[in-house]
Each structure stands twice: as structure tokens, then as C-alpha cells.
N, C-alpha and C positions, 0 to 999 in steps of 0.2 A: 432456137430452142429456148421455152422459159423458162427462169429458175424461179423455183417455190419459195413466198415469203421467209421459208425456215430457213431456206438453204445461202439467203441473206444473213441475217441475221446471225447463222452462224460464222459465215465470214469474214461482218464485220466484228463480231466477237474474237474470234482467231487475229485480224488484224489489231483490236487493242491488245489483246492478251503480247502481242510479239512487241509492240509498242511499252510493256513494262505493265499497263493497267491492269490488277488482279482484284479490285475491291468496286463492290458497288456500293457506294455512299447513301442510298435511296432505292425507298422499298417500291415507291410508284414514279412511274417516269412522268418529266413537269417539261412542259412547254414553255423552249425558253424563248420562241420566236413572238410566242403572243401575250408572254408576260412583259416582255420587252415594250409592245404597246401601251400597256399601262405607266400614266403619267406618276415619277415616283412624288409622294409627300413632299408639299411644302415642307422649308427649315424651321423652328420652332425658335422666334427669337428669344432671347435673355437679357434680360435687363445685365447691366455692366457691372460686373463685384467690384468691389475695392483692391487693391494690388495686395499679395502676403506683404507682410513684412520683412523685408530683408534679415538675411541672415549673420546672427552677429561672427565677425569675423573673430577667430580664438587663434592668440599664437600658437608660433611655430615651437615655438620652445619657451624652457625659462628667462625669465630676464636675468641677463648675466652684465649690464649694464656697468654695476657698481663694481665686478669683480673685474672686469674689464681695465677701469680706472685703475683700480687697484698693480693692476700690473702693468700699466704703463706707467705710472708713476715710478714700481721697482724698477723697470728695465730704461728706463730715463735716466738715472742715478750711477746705474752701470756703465763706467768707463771703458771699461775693457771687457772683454770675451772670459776672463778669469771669474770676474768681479757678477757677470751677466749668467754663467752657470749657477753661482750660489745662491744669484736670488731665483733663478728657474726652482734650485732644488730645496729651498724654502717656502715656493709658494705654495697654499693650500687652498688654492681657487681653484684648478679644475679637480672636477671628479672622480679622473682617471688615477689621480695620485693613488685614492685608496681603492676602484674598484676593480684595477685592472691590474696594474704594475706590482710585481711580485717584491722588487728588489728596489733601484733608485732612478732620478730622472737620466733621459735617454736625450741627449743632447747633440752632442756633433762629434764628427772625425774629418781629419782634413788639415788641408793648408786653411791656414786664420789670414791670408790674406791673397786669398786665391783669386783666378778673374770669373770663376766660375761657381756659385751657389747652387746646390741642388738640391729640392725640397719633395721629400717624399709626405707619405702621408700619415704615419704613426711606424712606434716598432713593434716587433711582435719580440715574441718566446725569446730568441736569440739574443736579438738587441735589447732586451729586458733583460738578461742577465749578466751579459756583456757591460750593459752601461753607453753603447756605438749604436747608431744608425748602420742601417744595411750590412750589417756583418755575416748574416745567412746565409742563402743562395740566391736568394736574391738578389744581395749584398755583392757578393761572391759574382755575377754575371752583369751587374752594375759596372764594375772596376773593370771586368773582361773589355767592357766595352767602351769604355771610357780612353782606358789604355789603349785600344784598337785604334780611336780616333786621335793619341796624341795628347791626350789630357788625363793622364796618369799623375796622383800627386799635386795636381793643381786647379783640386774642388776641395769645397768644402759642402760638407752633405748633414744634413739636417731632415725634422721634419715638421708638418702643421701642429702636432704634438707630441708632448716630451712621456707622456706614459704609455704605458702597452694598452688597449681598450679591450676590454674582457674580451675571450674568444676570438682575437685581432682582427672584430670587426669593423667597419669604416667610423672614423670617428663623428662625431657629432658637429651640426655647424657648433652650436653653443660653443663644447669642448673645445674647436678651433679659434673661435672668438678672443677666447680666455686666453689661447696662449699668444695669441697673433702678436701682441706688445714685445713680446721677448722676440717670438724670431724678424719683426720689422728690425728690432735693436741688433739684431747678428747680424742682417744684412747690411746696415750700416756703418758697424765695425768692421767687417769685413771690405768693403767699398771692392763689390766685384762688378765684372764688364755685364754681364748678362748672367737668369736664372733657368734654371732649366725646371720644369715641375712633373717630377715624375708620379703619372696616375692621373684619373678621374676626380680622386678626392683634393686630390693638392691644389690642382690644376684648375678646379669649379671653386675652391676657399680662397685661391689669391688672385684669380683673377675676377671673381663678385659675380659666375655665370650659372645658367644651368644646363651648358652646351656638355654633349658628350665627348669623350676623349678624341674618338676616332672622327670628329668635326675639328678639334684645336687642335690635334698634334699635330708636326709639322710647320706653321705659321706662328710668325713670329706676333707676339702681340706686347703692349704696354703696359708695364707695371707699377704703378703708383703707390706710396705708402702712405698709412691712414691720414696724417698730418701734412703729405702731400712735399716731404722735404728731399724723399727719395724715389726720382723714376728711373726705371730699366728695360731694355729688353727682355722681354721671358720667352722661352719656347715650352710647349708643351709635349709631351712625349709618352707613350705607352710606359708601363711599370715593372719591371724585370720581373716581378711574379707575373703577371699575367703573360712575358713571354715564355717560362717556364712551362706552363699550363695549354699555351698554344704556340708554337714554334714559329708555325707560320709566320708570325706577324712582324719575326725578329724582323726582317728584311724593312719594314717600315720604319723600327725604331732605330735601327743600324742609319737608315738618312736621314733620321733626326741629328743624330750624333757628329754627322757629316758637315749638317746643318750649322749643328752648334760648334763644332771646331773650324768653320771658315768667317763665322762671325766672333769666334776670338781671336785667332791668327791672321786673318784675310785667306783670300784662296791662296793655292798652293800653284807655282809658276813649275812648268816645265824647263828640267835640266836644261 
């Protein structure tokens, strides 16, 4: 039996139409088997331009260069952790002093001669009125865990900087720069075994990277200070607010802590 041109044609219409096809792009049908014969154009050469001009590279920030100086010079000077607060809370080099911080600089809480330094990454609301690091809930699930591993009372917690950053958003490298002189000088006076850097931002400012947290934490790496007089272990570790915000991840920062209390203690021997 023959089927009649139409009766084609309608199914291989039926066939695209099930296939998804409901548009016809073209008012007349083109030959594509004998357009295909046709040799396409020659390429049209070009003579060769000249390269643009590179683009001028434009910092990342201000230059905080002299401000820098500046405060390594005060925190050089600073004998002791007493002496190292007042010149923090004299200085008027970073910006945070006046754009962010309600009240005065946000400096440490801790044993002053702990084995363990932990640097978060700015204070907020709390810790700006307080005048302490991590005193929140953040703060607050910090020590929980701290205390869990055995090292209750024997840190000292700090951050990359001493004011609250408006709307306690991540501080700035500049902002960090500025303060870096004063907290190198705490870790000095302090003279602890290893640091722990709690956060992204802490953790990418002291250790000079642009690796994400969940790439460092965990591994232990090396800490250098600018002058090159003090090296450390540091561990990197997720940040009690962000396990606040996701639960999950406690579990990871929990064997950081694990981590870090068998390289202050050594491991722990069975009874």
C-alpha cells in the first residue's frame, strides 16, 4: 500500500512536534545537501595591528605603608601586654577606630601567657561594648568548645583587629595591615606553643593566602612574623559564628580542637 506525499510529511511533522520542535525558523525550505557543495569563501587576511596597551594595574587599596610603620614602631616600644593595650588604644591609624567602634579598643581576654593564641577576625556589637573578644555567642560556643578539648583558661583570644567594622562586616586587608604590628607584639609577649586562626578572614590575613577556610582548616601550617623573629604552628579552623548559622560543620571544627589540644598536650595514653 502507498502512502501519499501528505501523509508523510505529516508524520514526519508529528515526529518533530514529539521531539520538542514547534517553531519553523524559515519561510522557504533551503537545500542543505547542495549548499553543502558550495566551496565556502576564502579567509580575508589582515595585516597585523599593534598589541593594546596593557592595562595600568590600580591598587588594591590605600597605601597604609607609613601607618604601618607607625605602629610598629608603638608596639616595638611595648614591653608588656599592659603597656601594648595603651598604645593599641591611642592609635589613630586604622579607620575602624572612628567608623565602626561605638565605644573603645577591643583587645584580648585570656591567660597573658597562655600556650595557645587565638585570633579571630574583628569584634562586633558585643565585644564593642564589652571592650573582650568573643564574648557573644559566638564567644560563648568558642569557650564551650575549647573547654571540651581541655583548654579552658589557657588561651588567649584576640583578633586581626581591635574595632568593631561598621555593620560587622569582614575587615579590610588595609584595616589588617595597620593593626598586624600590635597583635605580631601579643604574640610575642605572650610566647604561646601554637595559634589557632579562627575564620576565613583571620586565617587568609596571617597566613598571606587566598585559600578558602574549608581548603586550610584542619592542617597545620607555618607562621612567620613580618620581621621574621617569631615562627609557629598555626591551625586554621572554621569560626563559631558560622557554626551557629550551620550546625553541621560543628563536627569538623570539633577535630580541629582535637587537633589542637594533642599538639599542646601530646596525645592522650590509654588508662
Amino acid at each position: 500500500m502507498e502512502h501519499s506525499p501528505s501523509a508523510a510529511v505529516e508524520s514526519l511533522l508529528a515526529f518533530w512536534a514529539e521531539g520538542g520542535v514547534d517553531v519553523m525558523l524559515l519561510d522557504a525550505p533551503v537545500d542543505r545537501i547542495a549548499a553543502g557543495r558550495i566551496a565556502p569563501p576564502k579567509p580575508t587576511i589582515r595585516a597585523p595591528t599593534a598589541p593594546a596597551p596593557a592595562e595600568t594595574v590600580r591598587p588594591a587599596g590605600p597605601d597604609v605603608t607609613g601607618l604601618v610603620e607607625q605602629a610598629r614602631a608603638l608596639a616595638a616600644a611595648a614591653g608588656d601586654l599592659e603597656t601594648l593595650a595603651a598604645a593599641i588604644a591611642a592609635y589613630d591609624g586604622c579607620p575602624l577606630k572612628t567608623a565602626g567602634a561605638a565605644s573603645q579598643a577591643v583587645f584580648y581576654r585570656g591567660d597573658p601567657a597562655a600556650p595557645v593564641v587565638v585570633v579571630g577576625e574583628g569584634p562586633g556589637a558585643e565585644e564593642d561594648r564589652q571592650g573582650q573578644p568573643f564574648v557573644g555567642r559566638a564567644g560563648q560556643l568558642l569557650d564551650k568548645m575549647l573547654g571540651a578539648a581541655g583548654l579552658a583558661d589557657r588561651v588567649f583570644i584576640t583578633n586581626t583587629v581591635f574595632w568593631r567594622p561598621p555593620g560587622n562586616r569582614d575587615p579590610t586587608p588595609g584595616e589588617q595591615a595597620v593593626c598586624r604590628p600590635f597583635l605580631e607584639r601579643a604574640i610575642a609577649l605572650v610566647k604561646p606553643k601554637v595559634l589557632l586562626f579562627a575564620g576565613a578572614p583571620s586565617a587568609k590575613s596571617m597566613l598571606g593566602t587566598d585559600q578558602g577556610i574549608l581548603s586550610l582548616r584542619g592542617r597545620w601550617h607555618e607562621w612567620r612574623s613580618a620581621d621574621g623573629a617569631v615562627e609557629l604552628p598555626a591551625l586554621p579552623t572554621l569560626h563559631p559564628a558560622f557554626l551557629l548559622r550551620q550546625p553541621a560543620a560543628k563536627k569538623r571544627a570539633w577535630a580541629d580542637m582535637l587537633t589542637l589540644a594533642e599538639r599542646v598536650d601530646g596525645p592522650k595514653r590509654p588508662d
